[in-house]
C-alpha positions in Angstrom: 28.0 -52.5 66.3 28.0 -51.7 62.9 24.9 -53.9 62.0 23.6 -51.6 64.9 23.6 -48.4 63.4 23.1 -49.6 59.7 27.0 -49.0 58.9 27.0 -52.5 57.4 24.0 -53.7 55.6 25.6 -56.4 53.9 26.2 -58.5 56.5 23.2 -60.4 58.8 24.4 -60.7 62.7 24.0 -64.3 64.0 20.9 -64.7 66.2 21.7 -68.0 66.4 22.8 -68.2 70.4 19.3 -66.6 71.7 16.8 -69.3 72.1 13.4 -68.9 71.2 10.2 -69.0 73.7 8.1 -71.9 73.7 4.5 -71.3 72.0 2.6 -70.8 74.5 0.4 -73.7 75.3 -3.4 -74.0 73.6 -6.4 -74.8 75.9 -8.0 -78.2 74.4 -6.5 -81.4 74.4 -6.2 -81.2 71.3 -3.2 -78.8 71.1 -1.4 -81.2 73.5 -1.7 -84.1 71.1 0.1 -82.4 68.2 3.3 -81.8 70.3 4.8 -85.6 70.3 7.6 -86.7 72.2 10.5 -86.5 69.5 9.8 -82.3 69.4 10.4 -81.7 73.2 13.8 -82.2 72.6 14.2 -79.5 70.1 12.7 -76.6 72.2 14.8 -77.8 75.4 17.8 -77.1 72.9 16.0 -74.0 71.3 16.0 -72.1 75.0 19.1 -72.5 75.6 20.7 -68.5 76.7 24.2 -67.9 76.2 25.4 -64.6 78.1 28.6 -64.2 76.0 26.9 -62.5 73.1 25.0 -59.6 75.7 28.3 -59.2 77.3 30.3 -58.0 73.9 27.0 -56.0 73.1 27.1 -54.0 75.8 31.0 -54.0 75.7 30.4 -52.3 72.0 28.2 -49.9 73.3 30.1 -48.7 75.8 32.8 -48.1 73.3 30.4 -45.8 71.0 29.5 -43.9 73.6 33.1 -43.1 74.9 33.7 -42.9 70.8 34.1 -39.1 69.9 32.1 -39.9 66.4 29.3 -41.0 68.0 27.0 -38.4 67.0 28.4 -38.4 63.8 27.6 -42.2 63.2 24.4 -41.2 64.6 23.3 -38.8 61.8 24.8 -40.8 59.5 23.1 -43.3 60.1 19.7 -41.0 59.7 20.3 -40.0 56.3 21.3 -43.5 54.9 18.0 -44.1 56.4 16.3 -40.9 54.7 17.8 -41.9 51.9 17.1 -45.1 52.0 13.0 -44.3 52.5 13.8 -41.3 49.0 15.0 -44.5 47.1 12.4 -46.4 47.9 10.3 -43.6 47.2 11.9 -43.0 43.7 11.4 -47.5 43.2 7.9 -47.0 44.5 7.4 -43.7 41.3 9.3 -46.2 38.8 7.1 -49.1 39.8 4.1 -46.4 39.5 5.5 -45.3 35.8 6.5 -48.7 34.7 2.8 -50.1 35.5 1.0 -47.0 33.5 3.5 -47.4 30.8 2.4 -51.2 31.2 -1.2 -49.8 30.9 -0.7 -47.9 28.3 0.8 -50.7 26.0 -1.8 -52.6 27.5 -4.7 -50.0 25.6 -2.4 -49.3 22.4 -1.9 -53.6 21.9 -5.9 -53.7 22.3 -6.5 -51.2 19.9 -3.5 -52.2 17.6 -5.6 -56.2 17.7 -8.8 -54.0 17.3 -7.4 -52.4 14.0 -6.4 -55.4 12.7 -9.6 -56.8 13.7 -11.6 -53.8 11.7 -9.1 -54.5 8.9 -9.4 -58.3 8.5 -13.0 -57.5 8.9 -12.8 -55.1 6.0 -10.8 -57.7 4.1 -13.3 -60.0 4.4 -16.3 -57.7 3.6 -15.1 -57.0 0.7 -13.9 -60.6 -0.5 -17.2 -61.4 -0.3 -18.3 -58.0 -2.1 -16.4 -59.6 -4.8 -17.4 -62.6 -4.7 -20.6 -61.8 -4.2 -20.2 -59.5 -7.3 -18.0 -62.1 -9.4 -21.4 -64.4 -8.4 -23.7 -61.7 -9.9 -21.3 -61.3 -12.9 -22.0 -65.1 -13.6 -25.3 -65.0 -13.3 -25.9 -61.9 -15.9 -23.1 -63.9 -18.5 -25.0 -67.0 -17.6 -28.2 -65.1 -18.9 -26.4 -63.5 -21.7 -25.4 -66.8 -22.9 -29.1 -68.2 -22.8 -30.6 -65.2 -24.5 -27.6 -66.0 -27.2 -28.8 -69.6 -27.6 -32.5 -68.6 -27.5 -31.4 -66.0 -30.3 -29.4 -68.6 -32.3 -32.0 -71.0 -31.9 -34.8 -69.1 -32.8 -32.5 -67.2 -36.0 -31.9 -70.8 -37.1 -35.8 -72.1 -36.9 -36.1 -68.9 -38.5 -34.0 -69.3 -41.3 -35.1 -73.2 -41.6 -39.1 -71.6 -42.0 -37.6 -69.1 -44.6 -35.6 -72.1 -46.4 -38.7 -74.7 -46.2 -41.2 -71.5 -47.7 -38.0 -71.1 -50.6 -38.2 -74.1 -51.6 -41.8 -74.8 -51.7 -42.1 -71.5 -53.6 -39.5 -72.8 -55.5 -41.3 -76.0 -56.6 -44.4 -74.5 -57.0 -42.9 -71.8 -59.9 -40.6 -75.0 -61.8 -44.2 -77.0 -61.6 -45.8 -73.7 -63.4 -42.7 -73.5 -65.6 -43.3 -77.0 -66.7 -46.9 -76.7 -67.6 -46.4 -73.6 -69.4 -43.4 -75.3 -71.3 -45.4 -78.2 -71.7 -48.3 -76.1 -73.1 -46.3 -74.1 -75.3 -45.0 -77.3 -76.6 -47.7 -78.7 -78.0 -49.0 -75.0 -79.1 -45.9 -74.7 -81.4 -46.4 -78.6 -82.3 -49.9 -78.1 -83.3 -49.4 -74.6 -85.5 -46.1 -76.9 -87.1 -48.4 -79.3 -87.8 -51.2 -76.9 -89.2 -48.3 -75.3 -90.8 -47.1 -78.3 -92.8 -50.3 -79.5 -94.1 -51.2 -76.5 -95.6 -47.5 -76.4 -97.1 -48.4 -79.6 -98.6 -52.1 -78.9 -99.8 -50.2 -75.2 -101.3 -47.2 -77.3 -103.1 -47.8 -77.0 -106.9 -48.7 -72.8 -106.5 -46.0 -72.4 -104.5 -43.6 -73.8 -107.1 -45.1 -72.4 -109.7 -44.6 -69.2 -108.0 -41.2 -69.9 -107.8 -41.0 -71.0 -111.5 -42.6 -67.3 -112.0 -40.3 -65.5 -109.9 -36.8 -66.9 -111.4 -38.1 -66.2 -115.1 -38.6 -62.8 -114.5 -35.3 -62.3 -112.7 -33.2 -64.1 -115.3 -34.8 -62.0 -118.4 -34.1 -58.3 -116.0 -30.2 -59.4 -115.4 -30.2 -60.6 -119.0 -31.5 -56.8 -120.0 -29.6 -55.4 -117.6 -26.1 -56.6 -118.7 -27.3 -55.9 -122.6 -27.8 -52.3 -121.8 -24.7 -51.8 -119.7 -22.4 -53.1 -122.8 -24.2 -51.1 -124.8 -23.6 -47.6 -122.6 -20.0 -49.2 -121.8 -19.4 -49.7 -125.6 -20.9 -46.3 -127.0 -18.5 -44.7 -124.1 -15.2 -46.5 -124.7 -15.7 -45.3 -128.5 -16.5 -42.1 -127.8 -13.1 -42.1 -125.6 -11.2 -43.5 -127.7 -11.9 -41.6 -130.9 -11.6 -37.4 -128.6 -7.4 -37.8 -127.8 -8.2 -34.6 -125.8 -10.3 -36.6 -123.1 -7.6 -39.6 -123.3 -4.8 -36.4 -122.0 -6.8 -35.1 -119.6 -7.8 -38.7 -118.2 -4.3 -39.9 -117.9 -3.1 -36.4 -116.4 -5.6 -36.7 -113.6 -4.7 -40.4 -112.6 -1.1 -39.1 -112.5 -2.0 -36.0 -109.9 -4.4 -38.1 -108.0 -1.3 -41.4 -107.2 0.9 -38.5 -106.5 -1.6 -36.5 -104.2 -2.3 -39.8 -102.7 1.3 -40.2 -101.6 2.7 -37.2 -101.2 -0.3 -37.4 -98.1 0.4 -40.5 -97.1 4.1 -39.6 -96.8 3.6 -35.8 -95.9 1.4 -36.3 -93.3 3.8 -38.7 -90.9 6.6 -36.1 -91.5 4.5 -33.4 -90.4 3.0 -35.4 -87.6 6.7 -36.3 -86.5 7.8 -32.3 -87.1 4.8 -31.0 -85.1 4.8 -33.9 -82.2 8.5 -32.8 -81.6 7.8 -29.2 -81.6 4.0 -29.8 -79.8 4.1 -32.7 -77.9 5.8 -34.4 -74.8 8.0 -37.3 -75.4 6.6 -40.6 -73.6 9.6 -41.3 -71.0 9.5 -37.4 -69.7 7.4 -37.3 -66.7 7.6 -33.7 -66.2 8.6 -31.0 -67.8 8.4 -26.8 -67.5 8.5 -26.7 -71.6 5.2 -25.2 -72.3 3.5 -26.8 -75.4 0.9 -24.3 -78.1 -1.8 -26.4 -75.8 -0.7 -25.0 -72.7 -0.5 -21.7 -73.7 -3.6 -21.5 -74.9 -5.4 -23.1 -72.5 -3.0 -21.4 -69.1 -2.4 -17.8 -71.2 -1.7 -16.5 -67.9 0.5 -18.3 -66.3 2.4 -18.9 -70.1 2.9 -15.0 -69.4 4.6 -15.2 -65.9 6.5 -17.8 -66.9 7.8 -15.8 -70.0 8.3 -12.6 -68.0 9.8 -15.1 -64.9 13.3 -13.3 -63.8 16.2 -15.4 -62.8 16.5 -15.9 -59.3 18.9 -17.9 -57.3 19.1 -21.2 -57.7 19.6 -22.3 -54.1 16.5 -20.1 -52.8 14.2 -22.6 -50.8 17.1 -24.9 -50.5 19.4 -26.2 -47.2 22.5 -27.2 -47.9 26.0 -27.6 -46.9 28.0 -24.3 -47.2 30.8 -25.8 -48.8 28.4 -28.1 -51.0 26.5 -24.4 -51.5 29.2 -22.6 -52.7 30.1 -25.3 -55.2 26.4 -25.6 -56.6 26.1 -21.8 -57.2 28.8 -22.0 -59.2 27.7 -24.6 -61.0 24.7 -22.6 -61.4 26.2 -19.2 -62.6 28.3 -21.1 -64.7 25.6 -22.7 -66.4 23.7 -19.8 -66.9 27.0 -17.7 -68.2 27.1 -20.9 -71.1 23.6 -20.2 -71.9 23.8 -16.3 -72.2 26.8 -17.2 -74.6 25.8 -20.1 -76.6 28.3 -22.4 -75.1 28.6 -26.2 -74.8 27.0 -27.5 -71.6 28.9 -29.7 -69.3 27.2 -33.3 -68.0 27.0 -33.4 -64.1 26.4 -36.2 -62.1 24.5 -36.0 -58.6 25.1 -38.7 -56.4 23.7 -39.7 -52.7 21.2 -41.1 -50.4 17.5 -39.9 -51.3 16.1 -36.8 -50.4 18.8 -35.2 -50.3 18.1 -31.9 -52.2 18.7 -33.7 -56.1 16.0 -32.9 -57.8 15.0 -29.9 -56.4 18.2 -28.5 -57.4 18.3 -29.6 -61.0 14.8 -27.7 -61.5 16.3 -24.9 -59.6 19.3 -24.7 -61.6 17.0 -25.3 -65.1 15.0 -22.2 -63.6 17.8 -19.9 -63.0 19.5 -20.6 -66.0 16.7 -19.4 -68.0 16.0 -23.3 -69.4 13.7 -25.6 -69.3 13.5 -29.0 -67.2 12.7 -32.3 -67.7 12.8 -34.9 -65.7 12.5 -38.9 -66.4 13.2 -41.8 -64.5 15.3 -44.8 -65.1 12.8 -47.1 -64.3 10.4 -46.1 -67.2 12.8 -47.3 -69.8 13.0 -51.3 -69.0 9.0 -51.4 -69.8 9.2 -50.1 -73.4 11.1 -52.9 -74.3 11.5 -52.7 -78.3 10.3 -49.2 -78.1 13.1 -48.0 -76.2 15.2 -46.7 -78.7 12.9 -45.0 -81.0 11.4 -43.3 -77.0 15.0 -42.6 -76.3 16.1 -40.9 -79.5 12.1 -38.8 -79.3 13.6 -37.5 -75.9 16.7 -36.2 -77.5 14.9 -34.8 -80.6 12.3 -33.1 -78.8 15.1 -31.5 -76.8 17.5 -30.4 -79.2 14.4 -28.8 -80.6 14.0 -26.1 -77.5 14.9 -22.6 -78.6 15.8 -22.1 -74.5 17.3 -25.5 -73.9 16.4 -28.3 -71.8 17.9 -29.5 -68.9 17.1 -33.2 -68.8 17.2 -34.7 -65.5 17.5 -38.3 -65.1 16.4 -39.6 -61.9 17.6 -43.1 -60.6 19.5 -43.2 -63.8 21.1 -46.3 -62.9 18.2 -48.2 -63.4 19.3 -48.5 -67.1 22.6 -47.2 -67.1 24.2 -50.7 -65.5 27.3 -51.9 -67.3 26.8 -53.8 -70.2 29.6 -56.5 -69.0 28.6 -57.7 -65.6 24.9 -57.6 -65.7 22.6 -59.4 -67.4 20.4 -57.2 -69.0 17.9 -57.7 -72.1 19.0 -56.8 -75.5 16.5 -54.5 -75.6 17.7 -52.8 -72.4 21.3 -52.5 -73.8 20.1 -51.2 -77.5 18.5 -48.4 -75.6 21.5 -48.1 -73.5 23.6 -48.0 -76.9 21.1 -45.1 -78.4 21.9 -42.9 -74.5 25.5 -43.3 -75.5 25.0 -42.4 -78.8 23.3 -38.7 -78.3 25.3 -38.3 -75.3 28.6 -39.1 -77.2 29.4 -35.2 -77.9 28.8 -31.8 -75.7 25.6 -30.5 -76.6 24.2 -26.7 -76.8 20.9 -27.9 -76.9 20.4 -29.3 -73.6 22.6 -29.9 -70.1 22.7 -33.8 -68.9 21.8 -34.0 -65.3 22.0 -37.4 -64.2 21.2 -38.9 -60.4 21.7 -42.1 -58.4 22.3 -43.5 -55.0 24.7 -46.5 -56.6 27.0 -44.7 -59.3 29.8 -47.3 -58.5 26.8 -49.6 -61.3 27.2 -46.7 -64.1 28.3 -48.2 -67.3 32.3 -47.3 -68.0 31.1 -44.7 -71.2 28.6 -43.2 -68.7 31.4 -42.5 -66.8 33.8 -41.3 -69.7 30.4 -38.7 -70.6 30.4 -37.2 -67.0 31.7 -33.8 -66.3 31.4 -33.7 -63.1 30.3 -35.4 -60.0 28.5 -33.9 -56.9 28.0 -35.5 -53.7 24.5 -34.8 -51.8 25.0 -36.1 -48.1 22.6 -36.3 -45.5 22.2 -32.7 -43.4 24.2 -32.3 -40.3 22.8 -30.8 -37.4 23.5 -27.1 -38.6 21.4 -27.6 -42.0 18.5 -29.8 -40.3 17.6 -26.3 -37.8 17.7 -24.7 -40.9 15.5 -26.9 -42.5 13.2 -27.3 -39.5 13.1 -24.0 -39.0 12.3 -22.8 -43.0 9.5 -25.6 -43.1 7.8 -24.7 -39.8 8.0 -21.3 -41.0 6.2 -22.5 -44.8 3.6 -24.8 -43.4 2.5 -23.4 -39.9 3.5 -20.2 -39.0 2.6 -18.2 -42.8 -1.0 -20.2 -43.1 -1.7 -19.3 -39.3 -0.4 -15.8 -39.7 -2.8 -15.2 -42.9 -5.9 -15.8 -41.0 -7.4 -17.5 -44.2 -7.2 -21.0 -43.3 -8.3 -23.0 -39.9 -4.8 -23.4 -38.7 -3.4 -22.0 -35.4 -0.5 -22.5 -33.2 0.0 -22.2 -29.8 2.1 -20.1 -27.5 5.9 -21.9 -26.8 9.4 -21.3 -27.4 9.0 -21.7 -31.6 13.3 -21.1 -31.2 13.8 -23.6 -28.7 11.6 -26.3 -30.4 12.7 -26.4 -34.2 16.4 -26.9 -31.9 15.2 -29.4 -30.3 13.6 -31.6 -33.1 16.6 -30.7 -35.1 18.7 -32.3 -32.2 16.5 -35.0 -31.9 16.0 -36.4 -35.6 19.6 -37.0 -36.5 20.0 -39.5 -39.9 16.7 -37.6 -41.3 17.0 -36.4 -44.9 15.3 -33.1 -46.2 12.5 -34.6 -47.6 11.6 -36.6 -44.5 12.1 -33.4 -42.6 9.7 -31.3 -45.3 7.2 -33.9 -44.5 7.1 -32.9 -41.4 6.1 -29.8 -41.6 3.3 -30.9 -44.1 2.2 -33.4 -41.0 2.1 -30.6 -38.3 -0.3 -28.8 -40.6 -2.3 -31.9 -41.0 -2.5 -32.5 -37.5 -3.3 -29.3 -36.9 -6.5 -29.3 -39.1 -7.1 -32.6 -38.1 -7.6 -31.3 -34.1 -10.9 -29.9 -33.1 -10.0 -26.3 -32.8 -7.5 -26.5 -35.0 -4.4 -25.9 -32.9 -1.0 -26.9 -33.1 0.4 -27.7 -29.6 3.7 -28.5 -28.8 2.8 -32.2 -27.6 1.4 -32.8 -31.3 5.0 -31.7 -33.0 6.3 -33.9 -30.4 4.3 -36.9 -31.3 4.8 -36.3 -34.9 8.5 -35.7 -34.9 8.1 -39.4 -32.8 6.6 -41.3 -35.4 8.7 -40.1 -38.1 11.6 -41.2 -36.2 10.2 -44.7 -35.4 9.5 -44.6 -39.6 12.9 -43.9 -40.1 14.7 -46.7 -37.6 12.2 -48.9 -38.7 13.4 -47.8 -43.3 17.5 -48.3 -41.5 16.5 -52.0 -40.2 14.8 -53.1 -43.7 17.7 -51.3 -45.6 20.1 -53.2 -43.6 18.3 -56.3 -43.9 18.4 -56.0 -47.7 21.7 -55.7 -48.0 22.3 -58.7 -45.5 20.5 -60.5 -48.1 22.2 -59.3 -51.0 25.6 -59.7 -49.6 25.0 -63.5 -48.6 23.5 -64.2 -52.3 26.4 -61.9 -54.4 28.2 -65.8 -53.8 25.9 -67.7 -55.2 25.5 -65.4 -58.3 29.2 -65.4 -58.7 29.3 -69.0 -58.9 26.9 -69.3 -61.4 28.0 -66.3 -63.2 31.4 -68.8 -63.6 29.8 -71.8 -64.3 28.0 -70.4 -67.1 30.6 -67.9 -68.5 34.2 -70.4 -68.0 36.2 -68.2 -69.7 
């Protein structure tokens, strides 16, 4: 009975021993001619009733009613049913959900396939925007084109009018030229002609003009010299016969050959004295020694520099402390030797360029209380046979100071190579021979200063005359904020705090900057870094209002970066080159010198 009460659901009871009723029979004859005679057999089977199954059904319900849980089956049976009907219930809600959620999808695909739709649309609109525009774009370079030829074509029948009228003007002024030549022709052949046949009707008064003209010049020279040896004559024996006059002639002549060379002589000493006193020596390209021009033409400035006091000789100047220390006493000590008439010592200054050389060498010249001079190696191969007598002028007109001279030779080995290995002129090595010669003893005239980024190619007697050597390096990262810092002081901040000029700067961290760009331009010497500070001024007047910003250092400190990596790839390229041809030479150095 448990398919009964719904106890079992999954198993189906077997109907299959209840017979079905027959259909009930139809009322046309029709209906009886469908049912044949092979189907009355099945339904005589089909009705069959079998009184077993009844039997145990109402056997099972008479158990479940004597059964003490009938009830209980009972209600259970109820609520599987009511829960049955919620779960279907709760299916029927899902179904409900699942077919709005369908729904939904449904709208959100159709407007998903309507965006795309508006977007392929847009797409499309504006493909043929552009191609209507690309079209359009033709069409007007299309035009531009044709008005081009038009203008060519028309410039060129232009220019063939212009060259037709040119040459037709042309011809029509060489025609005129012609006639006019042509008539002036046989103007000057008729006036020849006219010319010639009066020559020949005039020929016997002409030569007898002549005949007239020699006789009376041959008679006035004749006169002429009889007169003059008569004077000559009466004077040579009046000479002769006063001695007085014959003294006094013969003491003139004397006076006047020795005035005559005693000027001749005189005046090229006096010329040499006064252009060694006077005047600048040729190879000295600058100098602080103030000529009797200067001072009076600069009276002023003659006085200050008269009246200058010593300072020191590393103001304005970054250095290394240690390479400080050793340079200020280098510069007290030269200034002690000049105070006491001493001998000055030769110094060589070595290193890459702008490293601080020359600006200490007129530093040092300034604090000592001496004048400067600087020349440069490279002026001395030009003078060729001049060389020596230029050199020797240099040390003449420097021996001549009364304060002393501090000569400073830049890029002295230029000339200073050794005489054995190179192959320099003769001219080259006499002048070398007249350096050694006036540098051969100390001097308390004037203080050798020489510099040079090769010393290893000084001459060995250079060597011998140096006192000592001083090594300028590039600045490390302490000396380049110093140097940053004193040169953005000098060119921007003074000039924008004076109010005088059109320079201003703006508001930033000056402190954190001048770090910063001292961080950043590692490898720079101190002149590239001074040349900085003169290209943040120019950039600064070159701006509209005259501003300095901080993205214009930046761009500035940039570039001269990019300078310098771009001066380290050519240098290194250089010395690539130099270093694959030093071979070569070599080998024809010994092929030409065996032994």
């Amino acid at each position: 009975m448990s398919w009964l009460f719904g106890l079992n659901k999954g198993s189906t009871p077997d109907f299959s021993q209840f017979a079905l009723p027959p259909p009930p029979s139809g009322g046309d004859e029709g209906g009886k001619d469908k049912g044949d005679k092979g189907s009355q057999g099945h339904v005589s089977e089909s009705y069959r009733f079998d009184s077993a199954a009844l039997e145990r059904a109402a056997k099972a319900a008479k158990e479940l009613e004597r059964s003490p849980y009938a009830k209980d089956a009972l209600e259970l049976t109820k609520k599987q049913e009511d829960v049955k009907i919620l779960e279907n219930q709760i299916s029927i809600k899902q179904y409900e959900v699942e077919v709005e959620r369908m729904k939904s999808e449904q709208i959100k695909m159709a407007n998903e396939e309507r965006r795309k739709t508006l977007v392929e649309e847009t797409k499309q609109n504006q493909k043929r925007a552009e191609y209507q525009d690309q079209l359009a774009r033709k069409r007007y370079d299309d035009q531009l084109i044709q008005q081009a030829k038009m203008q060519e074509e028309n410039l060129r029948k232009q220019e063939e009018s212009v060259a037709k009228q040119e040459a037709m003007r042309r011809k029509t002024v060489e025609h005129e030229m012609e006639l006019r030549q042509q008539t002036e022709m046989k103007r000057v052949e008729a006036e020849m002609r006219a010319k010639a046949l009066a020559e020949r009707e005039n020929k016997d008064i002409h030569l007898e003009q002549i005949r007239v003209k020699a006789a009376e010049r041959r008679k006035t020279i004749i006169e002429s010299i009889q007169t003059a040896g008569n004077v000559l004559g009466a004077g040579f024996q009046t000479f002769i016969s006063d001695k007085d006059k014959i003294i006094a002639t013969i003491a003139g002549l004397s006076a006047l050959a020795v005035g005559v060379y005693a000027a001749k002589f005189g005046t090229g000493v006096a010329a040499r004295y006064v252009e060694n006193r006077l005047g600048k020596p040729s190879l000295i390209r600058e100098t602080s020694r103030l000529t009797f021009v200067d001072a009076v033409k600069h009276p002023i400035e003659t006085f200050k520099r008269i009246s200058l006091k010593a300072e020191d000789a590393l103001k304005g100047i970054v250095l290394k402390p240690s390479l400080e220390e050793r340079l200020r006493d280098i510069a007290i000590a030269t200034r002690h030797t000049k105070t006491n008439q001493g001998f000055y010592r030769n110094i060589l200054f070595y290193g890459p360029p702008g490293t601080g050389k020359t600006m200490f060498a007129k530093s040092l010249a300034k604090h000592s209380g001496m004048d400067y001079a600087i020349m440069t190696g490279g002026d001395v191969a030009p003078m060729g046979r001049d060389g020596v007598t230029a050199m020797h002028r240099v040390f003449e007109w420097a021996g001549s100071s009364r304060r002393g001279v501090l000569l400073f030779v830049d890029e002295a080995d230029a000339f200073l190579r050794k005489r054995s290995q190179e192959k320099i002129s003769e001219d080259l090595r006499a002048t070398l021979n007249a350096f050694l010669y006036r540098t051969g003893e100390q001097s308390n005239k004037f203080m050798l200063v020489l510099a040079s980024n090769q010393p290893e190619q000084f001459d060995w007697a250079i060597n011998d005359r140096i006192d000592e050597m001083v090594e300028f390096d590039k600045p490390s990262l302490e000396e380049r904020e110093r140097m940053v810092r004193l040169y953005f002081d000098k060119f921007v901040l003074q000039p924008a705090a004076e109010g005088k000029k059109r320079l201003k700067v703006a508001l930033f961290d000056y402190g954190a900057k001048c770090s910063e760009i001292a961080k950043n331009t590692e490898g720079l010497s101190g002149r590239e870094i001074s040349k900085l500070g003169v290209a943040w001024q120019a950039a600064a007047y070159a701006s509209d209002d005259g501003v300095l910003t901080e993205k214009m250092i930046d761009s500035k400190v940039n570039d001269s970066i990019i300078a310098h990596r771009k001066k380290v790839v050519w240098q290194k390229e250089q010395e690539k080159i130099e270093e694959e041809q030093a071979p070569i030479k070599s080998a024809k150095d010994s092929a030409a010198f065996p032994f």
